[in-house]
MARROFI-126052 format. One record per residue (C-alpha): residue in three letters; y, x, z; residue number from 1. Coordinates in nm, 2 decimals. Layout:
! residues N
> code / north / east / up / pos
> ALA / Y / X / Z / NUM $
...
//
This chain:
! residues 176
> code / north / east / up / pos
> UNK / -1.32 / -0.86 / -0.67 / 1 $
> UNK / -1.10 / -1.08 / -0.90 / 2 $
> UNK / -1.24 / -0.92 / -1.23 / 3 $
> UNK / -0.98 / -1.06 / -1.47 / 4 $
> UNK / -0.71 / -0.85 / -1.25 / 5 $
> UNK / -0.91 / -0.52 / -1.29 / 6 $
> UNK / -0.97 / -0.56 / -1.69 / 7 $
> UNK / -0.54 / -0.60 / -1.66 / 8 $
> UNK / -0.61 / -0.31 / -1.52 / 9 $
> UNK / -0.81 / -0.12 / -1.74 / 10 $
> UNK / -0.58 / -0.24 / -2.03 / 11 $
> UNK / -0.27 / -0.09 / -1.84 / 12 $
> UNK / -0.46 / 0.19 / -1.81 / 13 $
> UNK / -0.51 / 0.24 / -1.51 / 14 $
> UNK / -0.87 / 0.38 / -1.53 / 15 $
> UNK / -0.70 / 0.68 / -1.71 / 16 $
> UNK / -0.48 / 0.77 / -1.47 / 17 $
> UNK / -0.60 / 1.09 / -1.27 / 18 $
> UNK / -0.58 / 1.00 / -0.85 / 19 $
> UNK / -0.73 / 1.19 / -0.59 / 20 $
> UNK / -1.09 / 1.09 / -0.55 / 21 $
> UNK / -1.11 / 0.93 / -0.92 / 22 $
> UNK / -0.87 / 0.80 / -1.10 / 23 $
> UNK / -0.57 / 0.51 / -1.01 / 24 $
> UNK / -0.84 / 0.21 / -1.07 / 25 $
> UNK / -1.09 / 0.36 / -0.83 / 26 $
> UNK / -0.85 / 0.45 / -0.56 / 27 $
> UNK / -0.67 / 0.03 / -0.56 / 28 $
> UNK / -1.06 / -0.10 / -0.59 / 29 $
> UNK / -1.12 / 0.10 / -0.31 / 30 $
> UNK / -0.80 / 0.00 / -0.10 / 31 $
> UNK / -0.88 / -0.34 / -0.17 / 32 $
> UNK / -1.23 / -0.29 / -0.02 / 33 $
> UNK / -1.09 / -0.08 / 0.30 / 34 $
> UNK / -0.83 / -0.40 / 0.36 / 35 $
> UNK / -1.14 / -0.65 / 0.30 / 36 $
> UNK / -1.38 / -0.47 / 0.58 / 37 $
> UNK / -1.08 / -0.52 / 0.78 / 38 $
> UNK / -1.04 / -0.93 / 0.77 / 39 $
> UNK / -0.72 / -0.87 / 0.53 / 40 $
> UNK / -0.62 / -1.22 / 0.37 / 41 $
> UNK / -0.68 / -1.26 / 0.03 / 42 $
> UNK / -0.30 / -1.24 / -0.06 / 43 $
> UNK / -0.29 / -0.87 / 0.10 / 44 $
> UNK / -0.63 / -0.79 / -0.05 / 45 $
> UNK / -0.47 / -0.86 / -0.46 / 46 $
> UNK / -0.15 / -0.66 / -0.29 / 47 $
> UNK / -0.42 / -0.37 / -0.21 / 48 $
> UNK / -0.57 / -0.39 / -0.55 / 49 $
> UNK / -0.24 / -0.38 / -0.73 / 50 $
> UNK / -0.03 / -0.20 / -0.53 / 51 $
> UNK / 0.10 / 0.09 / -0.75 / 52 $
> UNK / 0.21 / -0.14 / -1.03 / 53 $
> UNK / 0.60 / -0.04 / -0.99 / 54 $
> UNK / 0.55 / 0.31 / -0.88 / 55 $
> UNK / 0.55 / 0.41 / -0.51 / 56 $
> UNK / 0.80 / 0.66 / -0.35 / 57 $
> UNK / 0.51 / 0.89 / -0.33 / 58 $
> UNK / 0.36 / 0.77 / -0.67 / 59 $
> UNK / 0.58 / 0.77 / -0.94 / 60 $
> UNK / 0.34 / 0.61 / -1.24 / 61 $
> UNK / 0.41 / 0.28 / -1.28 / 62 $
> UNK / 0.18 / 0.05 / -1.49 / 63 $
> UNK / 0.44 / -0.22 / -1.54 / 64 $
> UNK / 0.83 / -0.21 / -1.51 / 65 $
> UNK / 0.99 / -0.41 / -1.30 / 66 $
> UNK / 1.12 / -0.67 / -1.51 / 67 $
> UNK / 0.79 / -0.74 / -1.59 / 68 $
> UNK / 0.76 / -0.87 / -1.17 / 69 $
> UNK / 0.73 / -1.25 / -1.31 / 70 $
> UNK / 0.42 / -1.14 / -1.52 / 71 $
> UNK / 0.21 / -0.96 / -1.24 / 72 $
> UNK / 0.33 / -1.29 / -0.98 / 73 $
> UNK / 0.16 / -1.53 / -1.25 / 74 $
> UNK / -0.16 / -1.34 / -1.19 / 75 $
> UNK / -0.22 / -1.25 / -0.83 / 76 $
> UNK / 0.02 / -1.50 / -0.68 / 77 $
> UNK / 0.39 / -1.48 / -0.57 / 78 $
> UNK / 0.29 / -1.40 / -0.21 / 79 $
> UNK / 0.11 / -1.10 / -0.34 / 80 $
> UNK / 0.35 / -1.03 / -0.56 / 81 $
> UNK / 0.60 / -0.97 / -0.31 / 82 $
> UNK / 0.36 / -0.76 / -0.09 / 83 $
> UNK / 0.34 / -0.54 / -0.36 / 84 $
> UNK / 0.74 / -0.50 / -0.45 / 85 $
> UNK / 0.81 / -0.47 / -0.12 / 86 $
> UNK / 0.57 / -0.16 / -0.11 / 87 $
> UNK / 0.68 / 0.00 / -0.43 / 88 $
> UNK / 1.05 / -0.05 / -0.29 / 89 $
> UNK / 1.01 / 0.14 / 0.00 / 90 $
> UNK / 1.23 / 0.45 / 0.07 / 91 $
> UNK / 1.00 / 0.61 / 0.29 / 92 $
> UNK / 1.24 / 0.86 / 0.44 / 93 $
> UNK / 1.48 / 0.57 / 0.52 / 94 $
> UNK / 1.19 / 0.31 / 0.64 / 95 $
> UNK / 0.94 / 0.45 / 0.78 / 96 $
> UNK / 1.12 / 0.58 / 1.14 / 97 $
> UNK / 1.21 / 0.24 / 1.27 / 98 $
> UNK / 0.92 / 0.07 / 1.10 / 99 $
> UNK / 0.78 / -0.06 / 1.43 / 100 $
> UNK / 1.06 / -0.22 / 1.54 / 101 $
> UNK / 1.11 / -0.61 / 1.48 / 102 $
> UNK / 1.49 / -0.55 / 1.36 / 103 $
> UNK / 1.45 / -0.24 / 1.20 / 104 $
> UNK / 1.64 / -0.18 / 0.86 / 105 $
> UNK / 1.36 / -0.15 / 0.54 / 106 $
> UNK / 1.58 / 0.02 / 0.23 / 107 $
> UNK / 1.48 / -0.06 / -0.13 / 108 $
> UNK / 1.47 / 0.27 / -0.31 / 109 $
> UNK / 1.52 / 0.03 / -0.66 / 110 $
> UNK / 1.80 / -0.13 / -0.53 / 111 $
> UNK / 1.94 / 0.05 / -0.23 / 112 $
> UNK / 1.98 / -0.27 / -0.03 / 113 $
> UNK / 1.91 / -0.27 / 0.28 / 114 $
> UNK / 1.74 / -0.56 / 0.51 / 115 $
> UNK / 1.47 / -0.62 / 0.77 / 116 $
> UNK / 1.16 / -0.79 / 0.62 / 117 $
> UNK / 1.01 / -1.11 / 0.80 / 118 $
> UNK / 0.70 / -1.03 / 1.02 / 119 $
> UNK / 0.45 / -1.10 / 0.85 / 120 $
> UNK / 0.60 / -0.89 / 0.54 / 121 $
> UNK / 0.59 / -0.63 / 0.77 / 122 $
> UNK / 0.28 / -0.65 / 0.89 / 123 $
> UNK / 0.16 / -0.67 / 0.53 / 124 $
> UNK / 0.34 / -0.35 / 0.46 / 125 $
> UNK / 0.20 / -0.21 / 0.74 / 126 $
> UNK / -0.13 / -0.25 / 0.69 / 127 $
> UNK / -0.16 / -0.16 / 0.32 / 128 $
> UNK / 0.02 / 0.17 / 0.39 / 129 $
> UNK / -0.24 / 0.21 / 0.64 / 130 $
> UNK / -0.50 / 0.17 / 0.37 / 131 $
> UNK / -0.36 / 0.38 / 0.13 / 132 $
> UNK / -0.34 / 0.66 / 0.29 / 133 $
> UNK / -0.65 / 0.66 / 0.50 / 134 $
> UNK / -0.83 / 0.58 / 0.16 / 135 $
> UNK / -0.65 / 0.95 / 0.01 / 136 $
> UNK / -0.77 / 1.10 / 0.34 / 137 $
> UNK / -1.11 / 0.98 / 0.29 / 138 $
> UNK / -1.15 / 1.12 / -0.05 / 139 $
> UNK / -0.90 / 1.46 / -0.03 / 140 $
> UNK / -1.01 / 1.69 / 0.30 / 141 $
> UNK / -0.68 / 1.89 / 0.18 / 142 $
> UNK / -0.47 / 1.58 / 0.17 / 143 $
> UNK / -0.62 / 1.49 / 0.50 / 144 $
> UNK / -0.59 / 1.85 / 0.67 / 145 $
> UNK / -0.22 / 1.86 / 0.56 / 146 $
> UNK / -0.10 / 1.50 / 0.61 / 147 $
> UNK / -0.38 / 1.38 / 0.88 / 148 $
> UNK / -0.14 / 1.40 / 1.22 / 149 $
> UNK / 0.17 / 1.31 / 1.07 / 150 $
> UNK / 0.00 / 0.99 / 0.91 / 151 $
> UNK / -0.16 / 0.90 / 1.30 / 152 $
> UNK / 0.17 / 1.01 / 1.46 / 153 $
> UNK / 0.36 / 0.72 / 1.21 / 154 $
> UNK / 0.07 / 0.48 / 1.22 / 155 $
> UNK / 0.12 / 0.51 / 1.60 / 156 $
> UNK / 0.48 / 0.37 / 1.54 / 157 $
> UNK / 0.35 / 0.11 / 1.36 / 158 $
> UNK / 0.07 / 0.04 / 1.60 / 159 $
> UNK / 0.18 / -0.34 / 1.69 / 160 $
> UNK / 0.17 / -0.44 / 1.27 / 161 $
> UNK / -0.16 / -0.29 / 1.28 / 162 $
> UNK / -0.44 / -0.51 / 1.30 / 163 $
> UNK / -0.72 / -0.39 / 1.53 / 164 $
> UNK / -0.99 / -0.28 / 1.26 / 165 $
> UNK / -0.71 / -0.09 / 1.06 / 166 $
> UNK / -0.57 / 0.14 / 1.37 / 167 $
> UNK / -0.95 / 0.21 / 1.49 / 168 $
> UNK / -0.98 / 0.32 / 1.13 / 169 $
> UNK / -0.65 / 0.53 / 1.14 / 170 $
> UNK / -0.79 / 0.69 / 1.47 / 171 $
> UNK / -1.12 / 0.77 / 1.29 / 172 $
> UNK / -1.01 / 0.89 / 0.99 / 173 $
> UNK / -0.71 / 1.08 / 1.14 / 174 $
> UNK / -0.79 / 1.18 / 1.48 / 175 $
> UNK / -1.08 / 1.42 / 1.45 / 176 $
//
């Protein structure tokens, strides 16, 4: 684990930050390890480990504002970077239904732009929501109880970003 990114981290504050199962540090160390025991490359892995920096449409602390994008780029790498805006930016509601399909339309809840994110953004996307969630449902039997089938039922939709690992994991987790 890059440590210098995790004592950013720490001075962000994100080890104070209550998360299910922890607090916010914990629960991106531990995405980053679920994307890891899945082959992730190392961009997606930083994009695991920082991937609430903005905010998220279901996580509305942010531990940097988003003028600030140039800053986090210069430490885990543009690629990265963009992997984690591109999460951040996701309107669920208006994404996630056509997700799975290679034209459909991603909105940007920052900007309200709409467009449809190159493969292997997509993918990316894909797969770190995947590890997200399955990481809350891991640590919250509540959060998995009330969320489990709706999260396999999307993850299904997704199935074709998924890599192999990360849907056996979705069944696992979500299935029984």
């Amino acid at each position: 684990m890059p440590d210098h990114v995790v004592a950013w981290l720490r001075e962000l504050g994100a080890d104070r930050v209550p998360h299910p199962g922890g607090t916010l540090l914990v629960h991106l160390v531990r995405v980053r390890q679920l994307l890891a025991s899945w082959g992730a490359r190392p961009e997606l892995r930083q994009a695991g480990l920082c991937h609430a920096f903005y905010g998220t449409d279901g996580f509305a602390t942010a531990l940097l504002p988003l003028a600030r994008r140039p800053e986090l780029a210069a430490v885990i790498g543009a690629e990265a970077e963009e992997i984690v805006y591109l999460y951040a930016s996701c309107d669920r509601a208006a994404s996630y239904p056509g997700l799975g399909d290679g034209t459909a339309s991603f909105r940007d809840r920052f900007t309200g732009r709409v467009h449809s994110p190159a493969p292997q953004l997509r993918r990316d996307f894909a797969e770190l929501s995947a590890a997200n969630e399955l990481d809350l449902a891991r640590t919250d039997p509540a959060f998995r109880a009330r969320w489990g089938a709706g999260l396999l039922s999307l993850f299904g939709g997704f199935r074709e970003l998924l890599s192999e690992p990360a849907w056996r994991e979705c069944q696992a987790v979500l299935g029984g």
